[in-house]
C-alpha positions, 0 to 999 in steps of 0.5 A: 500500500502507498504510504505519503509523509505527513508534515505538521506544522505549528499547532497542528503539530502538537495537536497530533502529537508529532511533527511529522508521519508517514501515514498509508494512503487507504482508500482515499481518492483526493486530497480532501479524503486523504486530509479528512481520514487523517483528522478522523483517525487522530481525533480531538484537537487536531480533529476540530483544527481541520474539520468545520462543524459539517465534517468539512475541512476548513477553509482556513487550512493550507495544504501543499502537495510535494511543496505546492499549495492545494487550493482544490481539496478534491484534486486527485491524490496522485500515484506520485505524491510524496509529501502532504504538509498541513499548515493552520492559518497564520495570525498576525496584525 
């Protein structure tokens, strides 16, 4: 089975309790599925970091496939994909 590295960056990190994993790819088709599985099997915070209240991942979340952002979470994840890095939105003033 496929495995891709996870990264975590900032709060999401000590959400899920690491920096980083490589995670199996299961039956997810996209981008969105693969990031929603993951939020579903780490659960509490880290659940209500990425998933709105509808089970939906949230806007707010960035995530770069292999160094570029996704801005279309039902992109295909692709055979080559090495790398997902989830990023919580950025405050500043």
């Amino acid at each position: 089975m496929k495995s891709v590295r996870v990264q975590y960056c900032g709060p999401l990190g000590l959400a899920a309790g690491e920096g980083w994993e490589v995670v199996p790819v299961g039956e997810a088709n996209s981008i969105g599925g693969f990031v929603r599985a993951l939020a579903e099997r780490t659960g509490g915070e880290f659940a209500r970091m990425v998933l709105d209240s509808n089970g939906e991942l949230r806007s707010t979340l960035l995530v770069a496939v292999d160094g570029e952002q996704v801005e279309d979470f039902s992109q295909a994840l692709g055979e080559g994909v090495g790398e997902i890095t989830l990023l919580p939105p950025i405050a500043g003033g």
